[in-house]
C-alpha positions in Angstrom: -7.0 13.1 7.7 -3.2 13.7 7.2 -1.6 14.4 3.0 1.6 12.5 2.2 3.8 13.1 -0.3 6.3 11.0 -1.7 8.7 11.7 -4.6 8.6 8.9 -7.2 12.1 7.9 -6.3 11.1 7.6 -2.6 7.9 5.6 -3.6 10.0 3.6 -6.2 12.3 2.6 -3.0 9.4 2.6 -0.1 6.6 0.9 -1.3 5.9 -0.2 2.1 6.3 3.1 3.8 3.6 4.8 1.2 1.0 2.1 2.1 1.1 2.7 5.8 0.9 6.2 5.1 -2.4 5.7 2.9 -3.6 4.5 6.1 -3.9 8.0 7.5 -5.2 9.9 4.2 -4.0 10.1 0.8 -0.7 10.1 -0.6 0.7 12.1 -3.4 3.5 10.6 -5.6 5.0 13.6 -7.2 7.2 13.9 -10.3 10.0 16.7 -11.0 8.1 17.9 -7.4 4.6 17.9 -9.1 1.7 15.8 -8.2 1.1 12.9 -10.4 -0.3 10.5 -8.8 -2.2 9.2 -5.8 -2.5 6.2 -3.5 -5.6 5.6 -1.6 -6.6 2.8 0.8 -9.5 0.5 -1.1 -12.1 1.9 1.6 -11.4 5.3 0.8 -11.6 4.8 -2.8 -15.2 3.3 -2.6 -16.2 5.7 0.6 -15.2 8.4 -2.3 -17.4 6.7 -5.2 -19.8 6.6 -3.2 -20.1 2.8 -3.5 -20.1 -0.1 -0.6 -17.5 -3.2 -1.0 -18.1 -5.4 -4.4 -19.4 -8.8 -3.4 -17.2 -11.4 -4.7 -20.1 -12.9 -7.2 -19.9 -9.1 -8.5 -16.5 -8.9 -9.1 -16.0 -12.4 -10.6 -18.8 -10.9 -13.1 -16.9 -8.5 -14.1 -13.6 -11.0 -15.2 -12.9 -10.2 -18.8 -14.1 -13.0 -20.5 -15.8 -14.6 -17.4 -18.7 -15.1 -19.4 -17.7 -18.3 -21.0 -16.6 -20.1 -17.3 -19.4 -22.4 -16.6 -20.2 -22.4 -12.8 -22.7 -24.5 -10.9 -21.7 -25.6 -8.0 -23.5 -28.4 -5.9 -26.8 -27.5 -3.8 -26.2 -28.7 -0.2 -28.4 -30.4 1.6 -28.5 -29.0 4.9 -30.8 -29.1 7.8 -30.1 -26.8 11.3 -31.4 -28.5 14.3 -31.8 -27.1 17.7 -29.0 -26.7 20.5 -29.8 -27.2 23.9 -27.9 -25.7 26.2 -27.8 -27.7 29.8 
């Protein structure tokens, strides 16, 4: 795992750059040349919390307000049948 460290001008001006960095390991965003900050790719971030990646039902539970969106969608009504293969 490799460090990088970007100044917050250099972020401000290489967004881009910093995210293919966070690729390798973390980066550090630095102000007046002291750490301040730090970007992480998501996986890293949840290998870190010790936590697997939300399922979508999960994070749509946790919308603010969510609580008051009525959602039922439609049962299907579906049936698998066998292939054959010739």
């Amino acid at each position: 795992m490799t460090v990088h460290t970007f100044s917050s001008r250099d972020f401000a001006c290489n967004v881009l750059a910093a995210k293919r960095a966070a690729v390798d390991g973390p980066v550090f965003i630095t102000e007046r040349g002291r750490p301040a900050f730090a970007l992480l790719t998501i996986d890293d971030d949840y290998r870190m919390a010790g936590q697997s990646e939300p399922m979508l039902l999960d994070v749509m539970d946790g919308i603010s307000g969510g609580e008051h969106i009525a959602f039922d969608p439609p049962r299907l009504n579906f049936q698998s049948q066998p292939t054959r293969l010739e």
